[in-house]
C-alpha positions in Angstrom: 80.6 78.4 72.9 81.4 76.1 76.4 79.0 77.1 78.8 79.6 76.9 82.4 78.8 74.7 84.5 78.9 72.0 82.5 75.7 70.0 83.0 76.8 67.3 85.1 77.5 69.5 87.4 74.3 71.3 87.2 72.9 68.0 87.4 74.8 66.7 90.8 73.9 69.9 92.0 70.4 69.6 91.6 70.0 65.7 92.1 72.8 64.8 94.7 74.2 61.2 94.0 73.6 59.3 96.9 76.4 58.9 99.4 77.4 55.1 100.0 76.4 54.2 104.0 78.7 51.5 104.4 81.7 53.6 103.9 83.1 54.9 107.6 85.2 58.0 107.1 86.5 57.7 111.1 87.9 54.6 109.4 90.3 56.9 107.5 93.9 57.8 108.0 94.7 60.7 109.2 96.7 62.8 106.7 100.2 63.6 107.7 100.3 66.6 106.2 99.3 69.7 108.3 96.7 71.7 106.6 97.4 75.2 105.4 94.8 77.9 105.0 94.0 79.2 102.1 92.7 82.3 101.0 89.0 83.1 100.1 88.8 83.3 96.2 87.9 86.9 95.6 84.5 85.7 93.6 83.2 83.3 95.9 83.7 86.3 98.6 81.8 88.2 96.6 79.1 85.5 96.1 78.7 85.0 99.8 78.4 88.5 101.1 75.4 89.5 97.7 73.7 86.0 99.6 73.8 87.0 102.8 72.9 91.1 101.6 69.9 89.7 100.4 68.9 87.5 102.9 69.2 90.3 105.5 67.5 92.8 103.4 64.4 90.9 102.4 64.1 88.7 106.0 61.1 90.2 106.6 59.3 89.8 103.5 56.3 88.0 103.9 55.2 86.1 100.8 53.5 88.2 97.7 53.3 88.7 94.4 56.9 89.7 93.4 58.9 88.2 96.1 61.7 85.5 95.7 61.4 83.0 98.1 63.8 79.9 98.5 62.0 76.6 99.5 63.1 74.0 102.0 61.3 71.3 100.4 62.0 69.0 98.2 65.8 71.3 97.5 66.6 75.1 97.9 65.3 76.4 95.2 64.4 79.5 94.4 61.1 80.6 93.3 59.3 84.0 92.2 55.8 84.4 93.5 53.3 85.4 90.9 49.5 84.7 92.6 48.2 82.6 95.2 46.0 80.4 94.2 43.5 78.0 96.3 46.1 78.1 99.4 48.8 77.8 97.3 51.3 80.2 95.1 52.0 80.1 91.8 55.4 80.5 90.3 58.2 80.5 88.5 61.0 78.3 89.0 64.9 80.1 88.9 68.1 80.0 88.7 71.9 80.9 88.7 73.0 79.4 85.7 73.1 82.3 83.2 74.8 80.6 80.4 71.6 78.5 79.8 69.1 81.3 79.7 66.8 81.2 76.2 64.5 83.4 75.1 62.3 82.7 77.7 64.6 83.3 80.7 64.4 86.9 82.0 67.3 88.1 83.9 67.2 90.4 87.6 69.7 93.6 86.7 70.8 96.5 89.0 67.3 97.3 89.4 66.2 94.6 91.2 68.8 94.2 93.5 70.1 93.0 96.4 69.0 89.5 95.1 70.2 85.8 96.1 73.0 85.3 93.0 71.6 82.0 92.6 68.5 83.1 91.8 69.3 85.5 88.8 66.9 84.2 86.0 63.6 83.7 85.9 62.3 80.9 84.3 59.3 81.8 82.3 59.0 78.5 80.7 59.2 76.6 84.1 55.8 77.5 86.2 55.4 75.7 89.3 52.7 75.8 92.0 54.4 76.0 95.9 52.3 75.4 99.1 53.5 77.7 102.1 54.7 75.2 103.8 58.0 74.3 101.3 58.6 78.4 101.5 61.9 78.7 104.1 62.8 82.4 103.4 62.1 85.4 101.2 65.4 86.3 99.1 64.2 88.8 96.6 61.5 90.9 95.6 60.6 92.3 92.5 58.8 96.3 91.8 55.3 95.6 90.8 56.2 97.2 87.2 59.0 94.3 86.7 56.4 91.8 87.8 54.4 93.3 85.4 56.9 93.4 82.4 58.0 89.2 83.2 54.3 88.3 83.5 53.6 90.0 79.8 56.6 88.3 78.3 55.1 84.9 80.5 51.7 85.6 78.4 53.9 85.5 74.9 55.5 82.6 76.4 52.1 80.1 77.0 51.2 81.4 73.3 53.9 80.6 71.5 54.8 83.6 70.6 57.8 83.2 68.4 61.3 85.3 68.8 62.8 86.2 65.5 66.8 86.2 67.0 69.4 83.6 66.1 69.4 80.7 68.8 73.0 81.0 70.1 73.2 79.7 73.7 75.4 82.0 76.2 74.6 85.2 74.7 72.0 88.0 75.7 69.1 89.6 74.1 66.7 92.7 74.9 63.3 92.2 74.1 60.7 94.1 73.8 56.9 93.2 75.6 53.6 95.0 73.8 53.5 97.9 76.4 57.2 98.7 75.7 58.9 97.2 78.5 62.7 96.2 78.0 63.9 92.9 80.0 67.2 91.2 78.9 67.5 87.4 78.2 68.7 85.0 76.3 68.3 83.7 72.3 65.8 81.3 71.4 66.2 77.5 71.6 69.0 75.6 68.9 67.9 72.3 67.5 68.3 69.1 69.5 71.7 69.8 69.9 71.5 72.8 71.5 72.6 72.0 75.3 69.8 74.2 77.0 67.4 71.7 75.9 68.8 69.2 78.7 68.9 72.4 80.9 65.4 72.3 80.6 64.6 69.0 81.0 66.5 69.1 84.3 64.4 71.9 85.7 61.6 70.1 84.3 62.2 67.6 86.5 62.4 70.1 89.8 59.4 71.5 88.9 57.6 68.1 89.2 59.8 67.7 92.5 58.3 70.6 94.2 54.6 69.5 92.9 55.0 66.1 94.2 55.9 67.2 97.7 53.7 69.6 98.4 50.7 68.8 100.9 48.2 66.4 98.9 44.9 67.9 98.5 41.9 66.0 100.4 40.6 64.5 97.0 41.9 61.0 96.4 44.6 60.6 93.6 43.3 57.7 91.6 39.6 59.0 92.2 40.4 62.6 89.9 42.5 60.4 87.3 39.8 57.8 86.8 37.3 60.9 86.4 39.3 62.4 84.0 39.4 58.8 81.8 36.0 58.6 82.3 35.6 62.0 80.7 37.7 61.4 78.3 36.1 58.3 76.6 32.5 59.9 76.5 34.3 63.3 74.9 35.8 61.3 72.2 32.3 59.3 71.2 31.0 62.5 70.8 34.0 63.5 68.2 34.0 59.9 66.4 37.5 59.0 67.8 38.7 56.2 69.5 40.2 56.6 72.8 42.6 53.4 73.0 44.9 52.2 75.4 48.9 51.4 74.2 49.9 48.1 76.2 52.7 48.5 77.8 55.1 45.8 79.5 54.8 47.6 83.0 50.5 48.7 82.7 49.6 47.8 85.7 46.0 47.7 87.8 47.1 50.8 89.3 46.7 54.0 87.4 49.7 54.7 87.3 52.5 55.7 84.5 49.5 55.1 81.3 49.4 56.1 77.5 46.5 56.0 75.8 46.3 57.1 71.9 43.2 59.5 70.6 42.4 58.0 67.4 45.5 59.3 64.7 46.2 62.1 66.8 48.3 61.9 69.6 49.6 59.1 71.7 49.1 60.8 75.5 51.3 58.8 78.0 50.4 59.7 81.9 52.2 60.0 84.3 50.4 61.2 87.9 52.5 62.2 90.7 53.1 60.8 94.0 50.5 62.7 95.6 48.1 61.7 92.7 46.7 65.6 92.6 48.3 66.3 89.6 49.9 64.7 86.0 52.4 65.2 83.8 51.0 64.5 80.2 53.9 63.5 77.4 51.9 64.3 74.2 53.6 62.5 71.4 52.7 63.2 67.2 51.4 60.9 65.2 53.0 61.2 61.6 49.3 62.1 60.5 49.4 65.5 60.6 51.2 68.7 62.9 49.2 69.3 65.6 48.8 72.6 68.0 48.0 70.8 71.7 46.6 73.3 74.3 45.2 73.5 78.1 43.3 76.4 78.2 41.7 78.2 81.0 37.8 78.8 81.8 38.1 82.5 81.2 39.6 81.1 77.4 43.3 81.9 78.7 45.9 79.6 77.1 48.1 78.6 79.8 50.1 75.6 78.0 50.9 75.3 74.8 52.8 73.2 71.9 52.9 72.1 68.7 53.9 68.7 67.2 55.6 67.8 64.0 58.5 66.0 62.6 60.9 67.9 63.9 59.3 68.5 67.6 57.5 65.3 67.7 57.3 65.5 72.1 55.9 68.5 73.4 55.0 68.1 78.1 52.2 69.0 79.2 51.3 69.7 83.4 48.3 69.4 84.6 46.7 69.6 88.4 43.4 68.5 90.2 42.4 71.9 91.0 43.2 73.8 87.8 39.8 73.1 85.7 41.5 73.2 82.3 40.9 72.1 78.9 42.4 70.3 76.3 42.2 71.5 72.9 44.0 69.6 69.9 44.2 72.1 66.7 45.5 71.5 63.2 47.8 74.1 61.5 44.8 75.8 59.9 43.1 76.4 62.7 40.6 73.5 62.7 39.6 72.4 66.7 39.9 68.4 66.1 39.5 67.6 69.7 38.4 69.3 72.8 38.1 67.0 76.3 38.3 69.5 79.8 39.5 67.9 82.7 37.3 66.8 86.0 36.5 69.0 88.8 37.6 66.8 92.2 34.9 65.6 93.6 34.2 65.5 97.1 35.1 62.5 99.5 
């Protein structure tokens, strides 16, 4: 099946390509031709007036768990609010491109309406963390009970719960959470080939957007990753494994863009953001053994996982200064082979 868009255009429309300066369009020709005016298509019509609906009807919304907001920083985005957090929300990321949806993408129905049409599936598999400042305008809101139905199928999500349908992208699928709620979405992720995995790694690469330009916290951004190293070596002493770095041509002083290998385990490259507050961990598998590789929460919450074998061999990992996480590295059976929790900031 051809879904639509096709993914460059996803792709200009979510990174622009830059417009050459040098060019002056006053330069141009006028055309000769006088321009005739041409009717509204009747879908885009359609389009514009469900926009501005919503937008009326949810103008005064201030921001809570449920709403949809659209940012103003780094793009227009949209976002659905899920808690607020240490002064700032957490999320998940959405969007209008239905086609794409997995098993992880929940689409708004009648229900939730009047909603933004570009923001009609909620990524459950994209969670983002939005200061108040990037929020330009509420454009949706959910019930609480529909919150409550996405965050339990969120929860299956972060533990890997597996869906038993046939990955075939484009088509739709009801599932069913634990307390009996239905929410409609797509199929589960194809093999490498399947085009929703580029989807993803597009939207991956929003998420990290909005992170990275969001107000830095006060703690200093090499400071927290140097703790977290620190921490790091004297965890793997204690379990008998070597904490080495991987020279690369562009390892620099700065710590900045590292990879570092826990004994036969995993091969971490690092990869902090602008701001330094937060970093995005590429876990890669070692052909030792398959691996389960978690960040796991103080009240024993798993809030990220995946597992690593021959035929998933990358899994990303997202990790900010403020979190307090953990990371656990299982075997298949079960067996906790490493455990290393990240550094609290400390004070300037």
């Amino acid at each position: 099946m051809r879904l639509v868009p096709h993914l460059t255009v996803i792709e200009n429309n979510l990174f622009p390509p830059v417009i050459d300066a040098s060019v002056d369009f006053d330069d141009w020709p006028d055309a000769e031709a006088e321009a005739t005016p041409v009717a509204l298509p009747a879908d885009l019509a359609a389009l514009i007036a469900a926009r501005t609906s919503a937008a009326a009807h949810h103008a005064q919304q201030a921001p809570r768990p449920g709403v949809i907001v659209r940012l103003q920083q780094p793009q227009p985005v949209a976002v659905l609010l899920t808690a607020l957090q240490d002064d700032y929300w957490q999320g998940y990321l959405m969007a209008g491109e239905t086609d794409y949806a997995t098993a992880a993408d929940v689409f708004l129905e009648e229900q939730d309406a009047p909603f933004d049409p570009q923001a009609t599936v909620v990524q459950l598999w994209n969670p983002v963390r939005v200061h108040p400042q990037q929020i330009a305008a509420a454009i949706g809101a959910l019930s609480p009970a529909r919150l409550a139905a996405m965050m339990e199928l969120a929860a299956q999500v972060q533990a890997g719960a597996a869906c038993d349908a046939r990955a075939e992208p484009g088509a739709l699928l009801q599932q069913v959470t634990a307390s009996g709620q239905v929410l409609l979405t797509g199929t589960p992720l194809g093999a490498d080939h399947d085009p929703r995995r580029r989807y993803q790694a597009l939207y991956h690469a929003v998420a990290l957007q909005i992170h990275a330009a969001a107000p830095a916290p006060v703690a200093p951004a090499t400071s927290w990753l140097e703790q977290m190293l620190t921490t790091w070596r004297d965890v793997a002493q204690r379990w008998q494994l070597p904490l080495e770095p991987v020279l690369q041509p562009t390892l620099g002083a700065a710590l900045t863009s590292q990879r570092w290998r826990i004994g036969g385990l995993l091969e971490l490259h690092l990869l902090p953001t602008a701001s330094g507050d937060a970093v995005l961990i590429q876990a890669h598998w070692q052909p030792q053994q398959p691996v389960r590789v978690e960040l796991v929460a103080a009240d024993g919450q798993v809030r990220q996982l995946r597992q690593l074998d021959h035929t998933c061999p990358q899994g990303d990992l997202f990790i900010g200064a403020d979190e307090q996480l953990t990371l656990r590295v299982y075997a298949l059976d079960e067996r906790l082979l490493f455990e290393a929790p990240f550094p609290q900031v400390l004070p300037n």
